[in-house]
C-alpha positions in Angstrom: 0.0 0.0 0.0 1.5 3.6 -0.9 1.5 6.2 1.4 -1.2 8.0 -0.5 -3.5 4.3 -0.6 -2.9 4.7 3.7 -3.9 9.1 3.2 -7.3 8.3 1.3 -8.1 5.4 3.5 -7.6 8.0 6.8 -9.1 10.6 4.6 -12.5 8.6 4.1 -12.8 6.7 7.1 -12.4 10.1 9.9 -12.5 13.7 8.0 -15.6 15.6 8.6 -16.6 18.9 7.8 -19.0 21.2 9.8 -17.8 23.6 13.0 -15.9 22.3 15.4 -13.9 22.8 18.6 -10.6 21.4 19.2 -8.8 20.4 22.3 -7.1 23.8 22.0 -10.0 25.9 21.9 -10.0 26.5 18.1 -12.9 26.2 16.1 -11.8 24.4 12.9 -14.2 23.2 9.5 -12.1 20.5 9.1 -12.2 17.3 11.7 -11.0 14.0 11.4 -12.5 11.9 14.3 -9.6 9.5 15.0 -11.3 7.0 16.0 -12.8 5.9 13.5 -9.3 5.1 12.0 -8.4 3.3 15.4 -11.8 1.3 15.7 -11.0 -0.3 12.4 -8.4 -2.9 13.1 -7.3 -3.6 9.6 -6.4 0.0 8.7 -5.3 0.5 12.3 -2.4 -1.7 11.9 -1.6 -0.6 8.3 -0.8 2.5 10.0 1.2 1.1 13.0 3.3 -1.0 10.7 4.7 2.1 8.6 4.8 4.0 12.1 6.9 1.3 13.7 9.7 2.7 11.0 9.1 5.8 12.3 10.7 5.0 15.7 13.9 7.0 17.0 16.8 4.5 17.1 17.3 4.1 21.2 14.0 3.9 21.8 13.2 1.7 25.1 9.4 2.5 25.8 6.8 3.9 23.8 3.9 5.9 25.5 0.4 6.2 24.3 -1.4 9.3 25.9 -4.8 9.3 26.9 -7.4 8.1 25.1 -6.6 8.0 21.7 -2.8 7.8 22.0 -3.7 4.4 23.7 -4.9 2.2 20.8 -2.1 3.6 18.8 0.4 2.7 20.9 -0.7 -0.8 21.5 -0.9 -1.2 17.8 2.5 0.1 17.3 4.3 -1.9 20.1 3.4 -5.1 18.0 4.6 -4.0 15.4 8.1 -2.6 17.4 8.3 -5.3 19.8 8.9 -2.5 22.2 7.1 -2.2 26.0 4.6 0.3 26.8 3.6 2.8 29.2 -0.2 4.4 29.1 -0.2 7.8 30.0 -3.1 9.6 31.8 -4.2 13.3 31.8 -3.9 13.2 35.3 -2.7 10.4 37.9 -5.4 8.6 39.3 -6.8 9.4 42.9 -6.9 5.5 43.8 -5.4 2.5 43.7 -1.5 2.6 42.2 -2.6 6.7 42.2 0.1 6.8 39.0 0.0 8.8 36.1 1.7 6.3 34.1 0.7 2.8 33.7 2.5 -0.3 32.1 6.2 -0.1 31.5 8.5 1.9 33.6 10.0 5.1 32.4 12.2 6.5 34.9 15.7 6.6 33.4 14.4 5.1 29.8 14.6 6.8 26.1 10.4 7.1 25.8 9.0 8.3 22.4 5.7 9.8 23.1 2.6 8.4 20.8 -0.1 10.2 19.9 -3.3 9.9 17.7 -3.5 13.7 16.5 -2.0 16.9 16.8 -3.1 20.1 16.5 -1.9 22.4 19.0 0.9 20.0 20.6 -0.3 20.9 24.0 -0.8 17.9 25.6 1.7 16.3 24.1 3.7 19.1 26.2 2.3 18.4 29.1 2.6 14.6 28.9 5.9 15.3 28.3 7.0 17.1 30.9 5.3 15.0 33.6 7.0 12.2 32.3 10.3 13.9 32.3 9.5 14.5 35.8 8.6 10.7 36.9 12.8 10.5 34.9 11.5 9.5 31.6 13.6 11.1 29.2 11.8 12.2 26.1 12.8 14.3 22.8 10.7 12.9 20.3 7.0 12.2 19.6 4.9 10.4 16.8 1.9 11.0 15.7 -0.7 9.5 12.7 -1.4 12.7 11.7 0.3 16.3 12.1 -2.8 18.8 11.2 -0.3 21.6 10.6 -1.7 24.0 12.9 1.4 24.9 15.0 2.1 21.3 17.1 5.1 20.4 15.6 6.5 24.2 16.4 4.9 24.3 20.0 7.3 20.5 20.8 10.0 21.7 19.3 10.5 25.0 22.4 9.5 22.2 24.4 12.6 19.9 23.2 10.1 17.4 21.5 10.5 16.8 17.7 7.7 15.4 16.0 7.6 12.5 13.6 4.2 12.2 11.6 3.2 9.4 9.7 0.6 11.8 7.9 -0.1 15.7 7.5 -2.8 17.4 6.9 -1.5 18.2 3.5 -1.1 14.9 2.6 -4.7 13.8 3.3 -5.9 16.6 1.5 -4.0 15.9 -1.4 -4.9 11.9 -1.4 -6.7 11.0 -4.3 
């Protein structure tokens, strides 16, 4: 399958149009409801297979954040045959009361996973709470980059992004 065969298959399976609000804030035109590209497991694991090659040489964990990131992630790590840490928006108030779950991070290379990015803000904030539980993280990977300033907003936070597919890219699919 080409890269352009994976864009369309995104493209028809999660963009709609209308008015909506993002994560951010923003109100965009332009959606593309992710999980309708995870809930399918065939194309979910076309796109974890050409992801896997995306992975930063010295990887030790990969970590899927909350909710999306987390089918991703799973997806990916069979493909990678790497461990895996969940990541939460915020730690939990009971039981282990940890923000991440699954494979340890402290003192590991972790690449960050995520399903979309628009603004790159809580790929941030992930970030630096994992940095602060020792992880040590300067790269993140992502299905699709929308273009919209993420990929700048990592970068002043240390974090380059890898994207499978842009915005551009599925717009251009034919």
């Amino acid at each position: 399958m080409t890269d352009s065969d994976l864009a369309r298959q995104v493209r028809d399976v999660s963009r709609l149009t209308g008015e909506f609000v993002l994560r951010s804030g923003r109100t965009a035109t332009e959606y593309f409801d992710k999980y309708q590209f995870e809930a399918d497991p065939v194309l979910l694991d076309q796109l974890a297979e050409q992801m896997a090659v995306l992975i930063p040489e010295g990887t030790e964990v990969l970590a899927g954040l909350e909710m999306g990131g987390i089918a991703v992630v799973t997806a990916v790590a069979r493909h990678a045959k790497l461990p895996t840490a969940f990541v939460r928006k915020q730690a939990k108030q009971y039981g282990t009361a940890r923000l991440s779950e699954g494979a340890e991070v402290a003192g590991r290379r972790v690449l960050v996973i995520e399903d979309v990015v628009t603004s790159g803000g809580q790929v941030v904030i992930s970030t630096e709470e994992l940095r602060k539980l020792g992880a040590h993280v300067d790269h993140a990977l992502c299905v699709i980059d929308r273009q919209e300033g993420g990929s700048e907003a990592l970068a002043e936070a240390g974090i380059t992004l890898r994207a499978l597919l842009t915005r551009a890219a599925l717009e251009a699919a034919v």
